[in-house]
LUMDO-538740 format. One line per field, with one value per atom (N, C-alpha, C, O): residue in one letter; atom name; x, y, z. Coordinates in nm, 4 decimals. Example, Ala and Ser with C-alpha at 12.3 -4.5 7.8 and 13.67 -1.06 7.14 Angstrom:
<recs>
type <- (A, A, A, A, S, S, S, S)
atom <- (N, CA, C, O, N, CA, C, O)
X <- (1.3190, 1.2300, 1.3200, 1.4236, 1.2850, 1.3670, 1.2900, 1.3409)
Y <- (-0.5690, -0.4500, -0.3300, -0.3319, -0.2250, -0.1060, 0.0030, 0.1138)
Z <- (0.7800, 0.7800, 0.7800, 0.8465, 0.7080, 0.7140, 0.7870, 0.8039)
</recs>
This chain:
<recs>
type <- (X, X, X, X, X, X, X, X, X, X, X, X, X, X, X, X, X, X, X, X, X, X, X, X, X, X, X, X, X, X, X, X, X, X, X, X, X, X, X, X, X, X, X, X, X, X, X, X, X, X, X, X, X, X, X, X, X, X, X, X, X, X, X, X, X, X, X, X, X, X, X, X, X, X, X, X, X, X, X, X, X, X, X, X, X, X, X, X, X, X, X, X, X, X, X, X, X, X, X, X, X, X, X, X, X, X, X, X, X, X, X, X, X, X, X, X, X, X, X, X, X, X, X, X, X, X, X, X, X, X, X, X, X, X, X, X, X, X, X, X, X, X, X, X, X, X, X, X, X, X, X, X, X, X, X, X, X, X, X, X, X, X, X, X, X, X, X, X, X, X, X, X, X, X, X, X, X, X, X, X, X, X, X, X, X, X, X, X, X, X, X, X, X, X, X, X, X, X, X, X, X, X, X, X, X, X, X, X, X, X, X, X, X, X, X, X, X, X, X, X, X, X, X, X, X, X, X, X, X, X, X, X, X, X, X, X, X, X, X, X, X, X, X, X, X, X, X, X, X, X, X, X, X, X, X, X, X, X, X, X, X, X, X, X, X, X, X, X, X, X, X, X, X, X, X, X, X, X, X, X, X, X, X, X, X, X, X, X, X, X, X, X, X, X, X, X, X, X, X, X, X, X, X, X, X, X, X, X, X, X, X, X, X, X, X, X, X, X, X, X, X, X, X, X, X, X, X, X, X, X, X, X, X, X, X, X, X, X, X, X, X, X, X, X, X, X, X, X, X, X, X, X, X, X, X, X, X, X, X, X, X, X, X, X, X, X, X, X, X, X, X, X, X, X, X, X, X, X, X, X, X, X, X, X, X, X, X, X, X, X, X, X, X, X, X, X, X, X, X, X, X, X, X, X, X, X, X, X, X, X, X, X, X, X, X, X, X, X, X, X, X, X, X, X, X, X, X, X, X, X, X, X, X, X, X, X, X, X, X, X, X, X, X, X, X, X, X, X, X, X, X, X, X, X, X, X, X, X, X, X, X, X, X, X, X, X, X, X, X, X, X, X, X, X, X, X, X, X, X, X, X, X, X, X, X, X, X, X, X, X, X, X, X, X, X, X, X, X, X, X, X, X, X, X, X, X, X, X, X, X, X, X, X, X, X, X, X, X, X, X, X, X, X, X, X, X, X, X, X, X, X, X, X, X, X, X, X, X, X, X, X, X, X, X, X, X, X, X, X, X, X, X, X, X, X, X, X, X, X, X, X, X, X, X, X, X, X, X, X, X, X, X, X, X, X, X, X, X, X, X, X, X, X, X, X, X, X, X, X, X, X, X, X, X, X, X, X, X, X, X, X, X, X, X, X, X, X, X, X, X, X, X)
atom <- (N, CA, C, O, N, CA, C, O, N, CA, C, O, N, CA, C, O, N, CA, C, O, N, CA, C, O, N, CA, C, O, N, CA, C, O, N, CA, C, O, N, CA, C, O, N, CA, C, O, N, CA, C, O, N, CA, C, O, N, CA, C, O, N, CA, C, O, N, CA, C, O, N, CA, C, O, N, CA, C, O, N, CA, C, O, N, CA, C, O, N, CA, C, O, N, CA, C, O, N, CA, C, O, N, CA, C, O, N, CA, C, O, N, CA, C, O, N, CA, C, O, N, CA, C, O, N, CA, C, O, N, CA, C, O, N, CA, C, O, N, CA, C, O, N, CA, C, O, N, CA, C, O, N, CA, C, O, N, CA, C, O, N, CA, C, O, N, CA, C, O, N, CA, C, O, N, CA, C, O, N, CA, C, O, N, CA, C, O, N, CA, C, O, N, CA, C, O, N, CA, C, O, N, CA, C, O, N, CA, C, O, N, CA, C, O, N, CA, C, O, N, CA, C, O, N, CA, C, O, N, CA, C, O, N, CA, C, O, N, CA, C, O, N, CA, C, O, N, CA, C, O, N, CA, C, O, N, CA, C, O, N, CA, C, O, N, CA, C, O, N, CA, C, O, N, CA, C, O, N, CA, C, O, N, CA, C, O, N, CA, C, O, N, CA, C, O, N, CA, C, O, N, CA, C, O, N, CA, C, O, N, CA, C, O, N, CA, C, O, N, CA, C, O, N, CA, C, O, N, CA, C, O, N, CA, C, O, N, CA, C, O, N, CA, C, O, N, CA, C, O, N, CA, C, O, N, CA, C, O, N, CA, C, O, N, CA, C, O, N, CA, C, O, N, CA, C, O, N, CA, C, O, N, CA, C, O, N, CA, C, O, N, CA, C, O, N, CA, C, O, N, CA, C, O, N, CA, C, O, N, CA, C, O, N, CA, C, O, N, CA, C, O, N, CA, C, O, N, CA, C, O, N, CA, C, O, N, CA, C, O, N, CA, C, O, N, CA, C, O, N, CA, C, O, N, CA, C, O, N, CA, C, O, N, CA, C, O, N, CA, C, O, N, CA, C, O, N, CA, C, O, N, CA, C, O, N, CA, C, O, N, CA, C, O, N, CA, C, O, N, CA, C, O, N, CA, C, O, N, CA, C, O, N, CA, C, O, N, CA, C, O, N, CA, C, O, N, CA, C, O, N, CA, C, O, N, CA, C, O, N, CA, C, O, N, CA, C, O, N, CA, C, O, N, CA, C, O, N, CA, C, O, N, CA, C, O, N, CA, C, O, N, CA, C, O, N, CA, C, O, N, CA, C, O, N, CA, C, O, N, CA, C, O, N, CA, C, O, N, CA, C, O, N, CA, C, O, N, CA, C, O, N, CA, C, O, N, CA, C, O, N, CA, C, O, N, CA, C, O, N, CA, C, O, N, CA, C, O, N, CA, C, O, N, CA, C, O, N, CA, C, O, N, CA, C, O, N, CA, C, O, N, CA, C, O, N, CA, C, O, N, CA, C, O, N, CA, C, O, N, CA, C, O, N, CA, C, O)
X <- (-1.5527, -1.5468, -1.5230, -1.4379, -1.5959, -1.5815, -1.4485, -1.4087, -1.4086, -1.2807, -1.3186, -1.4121, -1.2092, -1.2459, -1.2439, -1.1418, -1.3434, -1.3526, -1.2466, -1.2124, -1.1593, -1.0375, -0.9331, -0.8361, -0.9814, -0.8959, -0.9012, -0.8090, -1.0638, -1.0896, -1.0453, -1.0923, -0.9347, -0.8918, -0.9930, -1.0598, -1.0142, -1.0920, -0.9964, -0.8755, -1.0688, -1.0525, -0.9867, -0.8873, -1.0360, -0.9668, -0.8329, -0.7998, -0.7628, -0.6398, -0.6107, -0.6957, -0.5471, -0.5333, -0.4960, -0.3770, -0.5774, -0.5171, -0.4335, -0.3400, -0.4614, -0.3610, -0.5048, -0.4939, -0.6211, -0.7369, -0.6788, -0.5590, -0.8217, -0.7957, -0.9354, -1.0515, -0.9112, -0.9827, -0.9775, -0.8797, -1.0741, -1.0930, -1.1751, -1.2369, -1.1968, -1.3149, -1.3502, -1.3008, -1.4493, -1.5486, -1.6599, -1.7372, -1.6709, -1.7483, -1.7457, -1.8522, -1.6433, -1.6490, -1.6852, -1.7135, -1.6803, -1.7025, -1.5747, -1.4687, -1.6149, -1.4664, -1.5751, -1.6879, -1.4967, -1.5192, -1.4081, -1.2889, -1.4732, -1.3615, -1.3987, -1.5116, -1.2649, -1.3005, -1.3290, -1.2904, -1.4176, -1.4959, -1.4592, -1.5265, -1.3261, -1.2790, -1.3324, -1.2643, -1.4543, -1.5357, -1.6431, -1.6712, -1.6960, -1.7324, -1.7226, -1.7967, -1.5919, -1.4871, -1.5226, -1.4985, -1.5935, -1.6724, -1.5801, -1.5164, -1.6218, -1.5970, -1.7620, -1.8663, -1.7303, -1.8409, -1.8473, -1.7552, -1.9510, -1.9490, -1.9074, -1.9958, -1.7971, -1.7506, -1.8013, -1.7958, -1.8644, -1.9215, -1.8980, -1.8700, -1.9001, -1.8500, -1.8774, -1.7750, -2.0018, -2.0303, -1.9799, -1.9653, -1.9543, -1.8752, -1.7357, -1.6547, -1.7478, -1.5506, -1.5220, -1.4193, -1.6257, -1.6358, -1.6467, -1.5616, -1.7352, -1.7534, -1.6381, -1.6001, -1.6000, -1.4553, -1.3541, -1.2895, -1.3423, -1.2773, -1.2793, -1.1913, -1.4319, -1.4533, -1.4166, -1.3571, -1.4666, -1.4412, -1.2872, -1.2591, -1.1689, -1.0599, -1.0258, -0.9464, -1.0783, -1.0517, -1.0927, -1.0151, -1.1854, -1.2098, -1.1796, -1.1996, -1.1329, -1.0606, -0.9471, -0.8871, -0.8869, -0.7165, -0.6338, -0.5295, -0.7333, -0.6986, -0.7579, -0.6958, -0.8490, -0.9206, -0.9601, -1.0224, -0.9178, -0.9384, -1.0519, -1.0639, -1.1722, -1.2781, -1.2964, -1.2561, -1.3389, -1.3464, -1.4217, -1.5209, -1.3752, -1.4232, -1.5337, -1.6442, -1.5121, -1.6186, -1.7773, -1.8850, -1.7161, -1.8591, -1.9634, -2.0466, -1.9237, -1.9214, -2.0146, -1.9898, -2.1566, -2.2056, -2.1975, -2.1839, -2.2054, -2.2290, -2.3842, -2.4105, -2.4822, -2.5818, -2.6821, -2.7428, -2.6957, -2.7967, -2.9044, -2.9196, -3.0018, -3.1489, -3.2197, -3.2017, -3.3171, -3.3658, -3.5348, -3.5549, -3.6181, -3.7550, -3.8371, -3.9145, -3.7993, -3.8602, -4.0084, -4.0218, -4.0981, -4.2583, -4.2774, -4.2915, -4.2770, -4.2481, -4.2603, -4.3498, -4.1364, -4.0409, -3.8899, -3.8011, -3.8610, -3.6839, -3.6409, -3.6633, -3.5130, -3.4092, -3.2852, -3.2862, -3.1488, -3.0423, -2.9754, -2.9908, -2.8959, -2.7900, -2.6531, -2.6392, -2.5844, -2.4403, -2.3653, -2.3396, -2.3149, -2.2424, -2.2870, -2.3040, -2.3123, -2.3475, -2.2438, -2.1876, -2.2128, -2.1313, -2.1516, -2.1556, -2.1689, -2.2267, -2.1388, -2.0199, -2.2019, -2.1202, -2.1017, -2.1581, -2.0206, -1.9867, -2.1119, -2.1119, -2.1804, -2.3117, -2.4666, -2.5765, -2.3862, -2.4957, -2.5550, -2.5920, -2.5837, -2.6439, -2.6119, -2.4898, -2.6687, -2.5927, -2.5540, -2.6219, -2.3949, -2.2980, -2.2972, -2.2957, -2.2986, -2.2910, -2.3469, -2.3318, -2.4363, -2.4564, -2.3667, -2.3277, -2.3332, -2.2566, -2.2864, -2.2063, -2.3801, -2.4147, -2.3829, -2.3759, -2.3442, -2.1996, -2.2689, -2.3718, -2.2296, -2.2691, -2.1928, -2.1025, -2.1966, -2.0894, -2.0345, -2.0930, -1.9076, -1.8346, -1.8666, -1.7978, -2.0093, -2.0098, -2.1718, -2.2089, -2.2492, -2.3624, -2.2990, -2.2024, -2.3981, -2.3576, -2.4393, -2.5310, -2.3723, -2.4471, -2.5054, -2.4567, -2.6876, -2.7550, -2.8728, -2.8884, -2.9303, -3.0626, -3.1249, -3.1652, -3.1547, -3.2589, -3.1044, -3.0990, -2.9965, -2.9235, -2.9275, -2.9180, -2.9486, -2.9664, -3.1152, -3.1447, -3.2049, -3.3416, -3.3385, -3.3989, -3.2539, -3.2565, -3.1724, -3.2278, -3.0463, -3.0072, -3.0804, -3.0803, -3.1751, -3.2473, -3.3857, -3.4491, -3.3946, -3.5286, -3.4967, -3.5827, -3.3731, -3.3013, -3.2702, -3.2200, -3.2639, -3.2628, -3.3253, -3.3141, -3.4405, -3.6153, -3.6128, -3.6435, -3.5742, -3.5562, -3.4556, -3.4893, -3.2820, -3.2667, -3.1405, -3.0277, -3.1975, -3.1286, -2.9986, -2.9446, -2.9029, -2.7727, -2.7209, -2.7599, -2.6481, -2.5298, -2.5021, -2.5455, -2.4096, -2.3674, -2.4548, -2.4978, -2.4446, -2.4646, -2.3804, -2.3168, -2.3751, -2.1924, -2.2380, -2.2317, -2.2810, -2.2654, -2.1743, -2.1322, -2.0847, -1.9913, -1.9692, -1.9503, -1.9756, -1.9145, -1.8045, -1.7612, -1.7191, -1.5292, -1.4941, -1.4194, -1.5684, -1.5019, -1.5636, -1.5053, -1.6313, -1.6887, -1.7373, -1.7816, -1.7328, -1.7932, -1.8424, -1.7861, -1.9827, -2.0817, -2.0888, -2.1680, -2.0491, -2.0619, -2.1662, -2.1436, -2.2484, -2.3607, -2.3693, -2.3995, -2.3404, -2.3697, -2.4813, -2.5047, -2.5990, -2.7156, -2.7032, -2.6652, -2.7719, -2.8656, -2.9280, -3.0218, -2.9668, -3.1542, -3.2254, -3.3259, -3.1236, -3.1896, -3.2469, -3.3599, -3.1443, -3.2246, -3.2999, -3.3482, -3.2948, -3.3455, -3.2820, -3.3485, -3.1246, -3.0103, -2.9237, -2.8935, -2.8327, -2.7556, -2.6271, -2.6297, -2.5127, -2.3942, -2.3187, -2.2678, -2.2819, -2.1451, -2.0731, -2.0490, -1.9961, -1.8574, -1.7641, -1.8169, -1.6070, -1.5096, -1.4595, -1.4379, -1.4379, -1.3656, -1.4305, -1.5022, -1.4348, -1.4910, -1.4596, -1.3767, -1.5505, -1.5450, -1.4614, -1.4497, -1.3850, -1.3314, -1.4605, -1.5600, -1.4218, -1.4989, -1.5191, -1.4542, -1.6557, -1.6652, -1.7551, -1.7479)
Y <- (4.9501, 5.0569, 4.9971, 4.9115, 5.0441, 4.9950, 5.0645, 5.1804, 4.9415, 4.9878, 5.0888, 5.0842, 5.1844, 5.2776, 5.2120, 5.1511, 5.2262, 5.1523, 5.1701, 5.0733, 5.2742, 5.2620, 5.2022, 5.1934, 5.1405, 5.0035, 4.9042, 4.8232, 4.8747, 4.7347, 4.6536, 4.6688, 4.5525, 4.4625, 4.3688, 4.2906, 4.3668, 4.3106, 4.1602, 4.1415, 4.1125, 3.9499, 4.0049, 3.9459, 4.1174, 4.2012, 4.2739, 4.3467, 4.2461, 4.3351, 4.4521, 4.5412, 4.4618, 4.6338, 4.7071, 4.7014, 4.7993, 4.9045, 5.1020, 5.1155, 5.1633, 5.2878, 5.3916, 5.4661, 5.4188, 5.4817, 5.5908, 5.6167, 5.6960, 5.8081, 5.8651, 5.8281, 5.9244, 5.9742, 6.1595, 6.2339, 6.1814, 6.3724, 6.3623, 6.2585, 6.4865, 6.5016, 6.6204, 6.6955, 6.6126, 6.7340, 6.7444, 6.6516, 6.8847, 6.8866, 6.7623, 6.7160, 6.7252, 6.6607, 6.4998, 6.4137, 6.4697, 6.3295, 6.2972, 6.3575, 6.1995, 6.0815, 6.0471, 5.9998, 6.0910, 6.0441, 5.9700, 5.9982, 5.8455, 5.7757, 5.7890, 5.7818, 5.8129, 5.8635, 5.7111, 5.6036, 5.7449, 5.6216, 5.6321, 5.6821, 5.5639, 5.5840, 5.4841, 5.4329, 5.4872, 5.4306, 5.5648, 5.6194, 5.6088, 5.7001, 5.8687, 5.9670, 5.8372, 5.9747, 6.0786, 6.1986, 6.0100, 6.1570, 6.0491, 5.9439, 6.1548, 6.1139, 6.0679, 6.1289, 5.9165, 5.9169, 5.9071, 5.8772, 5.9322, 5.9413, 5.7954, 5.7097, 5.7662, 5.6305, 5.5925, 5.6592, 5.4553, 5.3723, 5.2272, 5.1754, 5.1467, 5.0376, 4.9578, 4.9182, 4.9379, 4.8858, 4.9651, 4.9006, 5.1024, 5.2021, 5.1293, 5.1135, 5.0875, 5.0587, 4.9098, 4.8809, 4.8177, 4.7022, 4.7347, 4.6969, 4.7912, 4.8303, 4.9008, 4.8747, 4.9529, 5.0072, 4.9308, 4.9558, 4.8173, 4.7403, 4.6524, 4.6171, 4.5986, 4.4985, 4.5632, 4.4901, 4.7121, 4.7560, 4.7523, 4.7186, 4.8024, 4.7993, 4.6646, 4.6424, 4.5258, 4.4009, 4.3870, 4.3078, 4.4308, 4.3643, 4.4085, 4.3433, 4.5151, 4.6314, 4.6183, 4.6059, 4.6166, 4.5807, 4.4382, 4.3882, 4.4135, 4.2049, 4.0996, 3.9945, 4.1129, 4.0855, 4.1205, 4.0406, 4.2507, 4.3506, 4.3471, 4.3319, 4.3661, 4.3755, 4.5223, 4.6147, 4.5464, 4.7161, 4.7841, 4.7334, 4.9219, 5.0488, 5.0749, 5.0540, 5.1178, 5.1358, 5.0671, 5.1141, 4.9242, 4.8470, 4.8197, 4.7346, 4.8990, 4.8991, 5.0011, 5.1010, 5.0098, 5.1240, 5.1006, 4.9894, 5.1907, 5.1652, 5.2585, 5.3676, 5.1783, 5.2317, 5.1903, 5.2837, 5.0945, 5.0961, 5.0994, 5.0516, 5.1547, 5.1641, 5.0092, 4.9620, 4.9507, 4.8772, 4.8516, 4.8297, 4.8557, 4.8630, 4.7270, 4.6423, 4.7423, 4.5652, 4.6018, 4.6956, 4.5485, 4.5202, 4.7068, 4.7737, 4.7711, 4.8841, 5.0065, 5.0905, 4.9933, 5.0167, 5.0503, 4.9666, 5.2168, 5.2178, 5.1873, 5.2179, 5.0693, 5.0274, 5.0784, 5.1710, 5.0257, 5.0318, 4.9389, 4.9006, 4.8979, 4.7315, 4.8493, 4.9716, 4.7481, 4.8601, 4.8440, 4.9481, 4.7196, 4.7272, 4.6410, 4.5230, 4.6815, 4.5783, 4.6235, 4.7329, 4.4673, 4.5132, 4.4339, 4.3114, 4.5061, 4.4634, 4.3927, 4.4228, 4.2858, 4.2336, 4.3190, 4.4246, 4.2500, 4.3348, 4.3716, 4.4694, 4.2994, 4.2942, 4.3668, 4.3815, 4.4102, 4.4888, 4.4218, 4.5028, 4.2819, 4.2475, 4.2286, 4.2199, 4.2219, 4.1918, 4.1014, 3.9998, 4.1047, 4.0102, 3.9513, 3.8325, 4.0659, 4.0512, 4.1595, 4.2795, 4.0902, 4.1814, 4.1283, 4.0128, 4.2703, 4.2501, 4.2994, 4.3904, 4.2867, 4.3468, 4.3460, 4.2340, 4.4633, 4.4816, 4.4852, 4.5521, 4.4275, 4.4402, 4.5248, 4.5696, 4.5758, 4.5916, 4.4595, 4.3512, 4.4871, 4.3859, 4.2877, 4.1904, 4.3379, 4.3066, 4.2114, 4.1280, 4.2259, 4.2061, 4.0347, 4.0053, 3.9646, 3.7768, 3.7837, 3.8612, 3.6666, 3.6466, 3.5392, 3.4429, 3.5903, 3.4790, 3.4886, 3.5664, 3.3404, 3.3450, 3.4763, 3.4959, 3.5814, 3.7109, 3.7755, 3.6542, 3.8287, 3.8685, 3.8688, 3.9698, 3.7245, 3.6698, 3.7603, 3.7939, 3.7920, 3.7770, 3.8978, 3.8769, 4.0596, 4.1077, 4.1097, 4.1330, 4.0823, 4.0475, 3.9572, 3.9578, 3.8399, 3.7747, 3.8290, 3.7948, 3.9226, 4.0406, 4.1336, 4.1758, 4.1420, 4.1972, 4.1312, 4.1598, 4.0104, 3.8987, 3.9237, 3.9591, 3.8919, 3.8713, 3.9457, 3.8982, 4.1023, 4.2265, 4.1969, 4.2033, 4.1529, 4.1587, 4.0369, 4.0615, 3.8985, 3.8477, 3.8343, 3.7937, 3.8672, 3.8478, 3.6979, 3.6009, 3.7227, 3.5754, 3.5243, 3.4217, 3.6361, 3.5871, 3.7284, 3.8425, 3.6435, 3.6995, 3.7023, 3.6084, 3.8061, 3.8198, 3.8828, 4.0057, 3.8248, 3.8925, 3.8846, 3.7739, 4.0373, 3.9884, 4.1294, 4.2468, 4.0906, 4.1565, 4.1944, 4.2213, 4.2121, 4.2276, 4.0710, 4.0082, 4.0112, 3.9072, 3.7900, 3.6996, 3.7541, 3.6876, 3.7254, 3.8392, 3.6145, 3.6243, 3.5264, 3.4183, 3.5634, 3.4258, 3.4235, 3.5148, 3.3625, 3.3392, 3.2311, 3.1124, 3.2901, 3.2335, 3.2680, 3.3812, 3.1617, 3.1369, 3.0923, 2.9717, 3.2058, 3.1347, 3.1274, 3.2009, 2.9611, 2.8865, 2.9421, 2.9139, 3.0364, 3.0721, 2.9940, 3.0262, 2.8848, 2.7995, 2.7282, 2.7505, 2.6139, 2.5190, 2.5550, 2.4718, 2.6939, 2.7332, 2.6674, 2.5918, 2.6872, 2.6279, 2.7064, 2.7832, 2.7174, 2.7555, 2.6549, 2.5488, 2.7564, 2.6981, 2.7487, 2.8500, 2.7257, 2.7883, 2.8212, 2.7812, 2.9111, 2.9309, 2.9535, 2.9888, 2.9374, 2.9841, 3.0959, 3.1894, 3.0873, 3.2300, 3.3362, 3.2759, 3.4733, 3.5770, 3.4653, 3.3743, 3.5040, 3.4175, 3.5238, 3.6296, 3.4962, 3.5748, 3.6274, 3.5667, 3.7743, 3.8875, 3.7858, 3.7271, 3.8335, 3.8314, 3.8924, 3.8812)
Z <- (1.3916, 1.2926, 1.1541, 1.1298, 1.0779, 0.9497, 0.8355, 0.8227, 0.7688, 0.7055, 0.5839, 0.5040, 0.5993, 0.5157, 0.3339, 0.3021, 0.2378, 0.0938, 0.0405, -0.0275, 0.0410, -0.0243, -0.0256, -0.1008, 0.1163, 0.2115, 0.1899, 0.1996, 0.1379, 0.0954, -0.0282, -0.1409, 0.0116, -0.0784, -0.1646, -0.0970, -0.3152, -0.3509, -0.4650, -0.4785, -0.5019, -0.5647, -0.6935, -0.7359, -0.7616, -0.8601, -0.8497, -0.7561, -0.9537, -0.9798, -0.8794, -0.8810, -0.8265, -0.8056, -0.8829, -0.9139, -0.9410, -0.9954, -0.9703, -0.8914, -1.0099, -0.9931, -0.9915, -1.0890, -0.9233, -0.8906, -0.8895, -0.8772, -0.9112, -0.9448, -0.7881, -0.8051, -0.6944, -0.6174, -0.5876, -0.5932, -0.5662, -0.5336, -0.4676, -0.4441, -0.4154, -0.2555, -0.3204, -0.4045, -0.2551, -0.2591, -0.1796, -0.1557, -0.1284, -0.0510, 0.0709, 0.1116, 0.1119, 0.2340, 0.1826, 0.2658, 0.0311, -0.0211, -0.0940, -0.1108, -0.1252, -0.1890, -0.3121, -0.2990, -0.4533, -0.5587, -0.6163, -0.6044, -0.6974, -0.7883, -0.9339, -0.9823, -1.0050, -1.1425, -1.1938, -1.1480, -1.3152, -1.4038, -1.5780, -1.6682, -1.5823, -1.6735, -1.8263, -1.9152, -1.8078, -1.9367, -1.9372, -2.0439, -1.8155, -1.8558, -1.8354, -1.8389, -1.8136, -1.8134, -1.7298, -1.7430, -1.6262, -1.4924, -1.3932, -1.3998, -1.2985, -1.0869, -1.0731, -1.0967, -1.0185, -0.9231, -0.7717, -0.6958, -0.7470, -0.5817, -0.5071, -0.5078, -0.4520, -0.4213, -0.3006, -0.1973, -0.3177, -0.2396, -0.2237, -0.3318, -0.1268, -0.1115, -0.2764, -0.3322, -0.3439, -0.4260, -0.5601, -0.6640, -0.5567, -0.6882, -0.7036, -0.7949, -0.5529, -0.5657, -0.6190, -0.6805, -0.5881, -0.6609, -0.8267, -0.9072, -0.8527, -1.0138, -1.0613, -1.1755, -1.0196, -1.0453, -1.0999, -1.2017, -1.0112, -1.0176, -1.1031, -1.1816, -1.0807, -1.1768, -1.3607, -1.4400, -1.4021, -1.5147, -1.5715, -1.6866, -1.4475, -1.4934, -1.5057, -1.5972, -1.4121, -1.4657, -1.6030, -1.6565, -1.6896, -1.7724, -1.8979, -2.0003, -1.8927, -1.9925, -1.9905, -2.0974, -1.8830, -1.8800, -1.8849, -1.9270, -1.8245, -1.8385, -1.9117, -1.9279, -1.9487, -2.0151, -2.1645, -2.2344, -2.2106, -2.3208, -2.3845, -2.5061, -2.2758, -2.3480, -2.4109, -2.3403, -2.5051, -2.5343, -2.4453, -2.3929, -2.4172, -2.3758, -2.4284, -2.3783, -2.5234, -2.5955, -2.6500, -2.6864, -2.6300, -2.6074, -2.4348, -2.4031, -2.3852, -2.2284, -2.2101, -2.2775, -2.1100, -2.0990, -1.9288, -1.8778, -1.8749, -1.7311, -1.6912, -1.7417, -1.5803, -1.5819, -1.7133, -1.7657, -1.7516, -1.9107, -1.8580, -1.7455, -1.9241, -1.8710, -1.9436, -2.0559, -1.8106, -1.8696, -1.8137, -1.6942, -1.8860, -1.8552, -1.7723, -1.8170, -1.6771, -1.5536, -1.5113, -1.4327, -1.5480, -1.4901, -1.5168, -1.4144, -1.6359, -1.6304, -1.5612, -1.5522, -1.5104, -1.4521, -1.4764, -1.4600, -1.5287, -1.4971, -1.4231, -1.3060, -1.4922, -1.3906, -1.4285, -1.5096, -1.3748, -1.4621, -1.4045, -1.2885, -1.4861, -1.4754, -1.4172, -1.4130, -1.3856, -1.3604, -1.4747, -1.5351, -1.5297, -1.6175, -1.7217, -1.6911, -1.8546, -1.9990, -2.0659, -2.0639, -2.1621, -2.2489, -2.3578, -2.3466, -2.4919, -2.5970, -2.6895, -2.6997, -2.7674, -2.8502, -3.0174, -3.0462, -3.0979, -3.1612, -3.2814, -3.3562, -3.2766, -3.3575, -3.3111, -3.3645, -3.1459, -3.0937, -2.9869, -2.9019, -2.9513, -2.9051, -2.7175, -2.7048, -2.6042, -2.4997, -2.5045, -2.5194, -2.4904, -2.4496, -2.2981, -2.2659, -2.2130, -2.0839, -1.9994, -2.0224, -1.8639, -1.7632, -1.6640, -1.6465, -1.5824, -1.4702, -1.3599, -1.3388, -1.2510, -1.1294, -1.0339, -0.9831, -0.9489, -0.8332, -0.7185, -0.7092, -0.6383, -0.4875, -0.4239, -0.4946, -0.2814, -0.1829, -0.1436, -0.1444, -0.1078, -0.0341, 0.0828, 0.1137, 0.1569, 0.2765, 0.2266, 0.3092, 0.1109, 0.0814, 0.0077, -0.0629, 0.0622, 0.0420, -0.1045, -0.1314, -0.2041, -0.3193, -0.2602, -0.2011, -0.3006, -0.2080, -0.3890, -0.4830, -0.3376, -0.4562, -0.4531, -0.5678, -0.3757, -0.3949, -0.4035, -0.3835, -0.4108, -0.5766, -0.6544, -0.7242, -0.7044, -0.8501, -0.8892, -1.0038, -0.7559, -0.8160, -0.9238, -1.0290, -0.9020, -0.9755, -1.1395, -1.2469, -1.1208, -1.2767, -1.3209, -1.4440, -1.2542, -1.3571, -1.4358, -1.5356, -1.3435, -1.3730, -1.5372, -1.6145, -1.5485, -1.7070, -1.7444, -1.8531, -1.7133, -1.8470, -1.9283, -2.0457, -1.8199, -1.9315, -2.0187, -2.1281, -2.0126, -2.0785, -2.2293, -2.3475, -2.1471, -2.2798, -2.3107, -2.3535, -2.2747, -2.3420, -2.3362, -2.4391, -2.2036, -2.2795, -2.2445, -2.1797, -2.2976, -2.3343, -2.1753, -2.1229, -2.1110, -1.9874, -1.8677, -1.8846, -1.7663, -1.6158, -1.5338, -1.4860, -1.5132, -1.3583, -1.2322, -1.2302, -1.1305, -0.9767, -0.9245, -0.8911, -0.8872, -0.7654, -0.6688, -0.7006, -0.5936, -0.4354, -0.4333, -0.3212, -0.5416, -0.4963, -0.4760, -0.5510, -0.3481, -0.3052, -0.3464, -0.2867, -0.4011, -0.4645, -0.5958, -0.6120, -0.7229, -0.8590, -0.9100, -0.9269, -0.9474, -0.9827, -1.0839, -1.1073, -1.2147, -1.3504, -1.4581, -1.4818, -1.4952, -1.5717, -1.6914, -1.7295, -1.7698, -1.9305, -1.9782, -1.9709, -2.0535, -2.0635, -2.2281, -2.3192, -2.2074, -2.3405, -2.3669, -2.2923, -2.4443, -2.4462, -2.6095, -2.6729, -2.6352, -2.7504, -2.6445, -2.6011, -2.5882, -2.4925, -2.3402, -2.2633, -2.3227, -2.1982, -2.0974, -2.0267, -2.0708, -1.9816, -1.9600, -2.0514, -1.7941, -1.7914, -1.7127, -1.6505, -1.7554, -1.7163, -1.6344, -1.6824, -1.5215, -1.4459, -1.4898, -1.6037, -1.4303, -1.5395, -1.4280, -1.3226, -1.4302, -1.3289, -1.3557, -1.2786, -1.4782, -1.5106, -1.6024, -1.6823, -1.6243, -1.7465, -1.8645, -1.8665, -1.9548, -2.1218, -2.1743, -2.1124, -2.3175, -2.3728, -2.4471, -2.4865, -2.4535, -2.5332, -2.7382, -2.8249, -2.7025, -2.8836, -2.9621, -3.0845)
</recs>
């Protein structure tokens, strides 16, 4: 039997969640963008990952969209989480898995698919339990590992 998501311990902070039901579902409130969403193994990673990076990190709220639309082989997509630098430009994508889904090369295949689109600075996959951190060159067409989130700029 699978553990219930509200159960699942992730690599992130714990924080103080906000949950309601309805209609026989489990929503978690999304406090960047001030609704309930319908909670799912991978909502609850993004969840998480947002209050990591707002609360520990202090990246702004407000530079944060969740869901950005982005046009792939055209085609609407949406990233889960971008967050812009202060000049506008993407700072960072961040794309959430479920917990149980492995960061494998065909992960990567889609955040690298919004690169092409738009350029940002850094790339973040993670599962809760895992986080893959990529700093791209796009002078020298290179990237870098990273261990930890970069500070916001």
């Amino acid at each position: 039997m699978m553990q219930p998501i509200a159960d699942l311990t992730l690599q992130f902070p714990p924080y103080d969640y906000k949950l309601k039901k309805k209609d026989g579902k489990l929503y978690i409130f999304d406090s960047i963008a001030k609704k309930y969403r319908l909670l799912s193994p991978e909502e609850w990673v993004r969840q998480h990952c947002l209050q990591y990076i707002t609360n520990h990190l202090q990246y702004p709220s407000g530079m944060i969209q969740i869901e950005g639309g982005i046009i792939v082989n055209q085609l609407q997509r949406r990233s889960d989480i971008q967050i812009f630098a202060k000049d506008g430009t993407v700072f960072m994508v961040i794309e959430c898995k479920a917990p149980h889904v492995k960061l494998t090369e065909i992960t990567w295949q889609q955040i690298s698919q919004y690169q092409k689109q738009i350029n940002s600075k850094y790339l973040v996959l993670t599962n809760g339990l895992e986080t893959k951190l990529l700093e791209i060159d796009l002078l020298h067409q290179k990237t870098n590992t990273l261990t930890h989130f970069p500070i916001y700029s």
